[in-house]
N, C-alpha and C positions, 0 to 999 in steps of 0.2 A: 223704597223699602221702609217700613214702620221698625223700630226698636226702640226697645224700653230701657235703655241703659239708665238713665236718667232716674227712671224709677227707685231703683238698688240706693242711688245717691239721698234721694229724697228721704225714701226709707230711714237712711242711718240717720239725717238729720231729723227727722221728727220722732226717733226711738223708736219704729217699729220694725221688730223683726216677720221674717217668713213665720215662725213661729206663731207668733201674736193672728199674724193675718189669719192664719187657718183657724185656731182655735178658739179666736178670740172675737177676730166678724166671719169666719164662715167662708173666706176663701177655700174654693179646692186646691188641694194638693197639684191636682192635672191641670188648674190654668197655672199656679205658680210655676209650674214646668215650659207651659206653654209663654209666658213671660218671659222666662229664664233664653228660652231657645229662640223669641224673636217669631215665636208662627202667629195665629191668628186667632184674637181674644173678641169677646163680643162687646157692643158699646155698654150693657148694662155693669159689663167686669171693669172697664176705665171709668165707669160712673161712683161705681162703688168705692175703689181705689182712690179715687179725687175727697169722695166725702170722706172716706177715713182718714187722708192723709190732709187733710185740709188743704187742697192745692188746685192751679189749675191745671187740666188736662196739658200744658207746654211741660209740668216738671217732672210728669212721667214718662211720655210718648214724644219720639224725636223722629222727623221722616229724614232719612238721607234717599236721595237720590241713586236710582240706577242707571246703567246704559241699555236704554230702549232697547238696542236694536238685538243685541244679545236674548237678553231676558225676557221681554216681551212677545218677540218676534213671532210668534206664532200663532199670538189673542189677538193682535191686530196688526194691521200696516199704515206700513210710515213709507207714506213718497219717497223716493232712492234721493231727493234732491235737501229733504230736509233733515234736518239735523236734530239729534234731542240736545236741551238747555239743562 
C-alpha cells in the first residue's frame, strides 16, 4: 500500500500549507483529499509535489507492505506453498 504520511511532515518542514498548494501552484482540492485518504494520485501530481516541495519522491510517498493473500487474493495467485515477504 502507497501513503503519503510523509508528505504532511515534509510539508510543515518546508512551510507549505494545503492552503498554499491549491492557490498558490494549483493543486486540486480532490487530489489533496485524495492524499489525505491514501487512494490513488497520478505520477504527474507526485512530480509536481517533488518540484514544489524541493524533495525527493522518498519524503512524500512511503510503501508499507500488505498481506498478499487477503488483499490481493483475487487479482492474482499465489502458490498455496509460498509465502508473501
Amino acid at each position: 500500500m502507497i501513503v503519503y504520511d510523509k508528505l504532511w511532515e515534509t510539508m510543515k518542514e518546508k512551510g507549505i500549507s494545503q492552503y498554499k498548494l491549491i492557490h498558490t501552484y494549483g493543486i486540486s482540492p480532490a487530489q489533496i483529499t485524495r492524499l489525505k485518504k491514501n487512494s490513488n494520485v497520478n505520477t504527474n501530481t507526485l512530480d509536481m509535489l517533488c518540484e514544489i516541495l524541493d524533495c525527493e519522491l522518498e519524503a512524500i510517498v512511503e510503501y508499507k507492505p500488505t498481506h498478499l493473500r487477503g488483499y490481493y487474493e483475487h487479482l492474482i495467485k499465489i502458490p498455496k506453498n509460498d509465502k508473501p515477504q
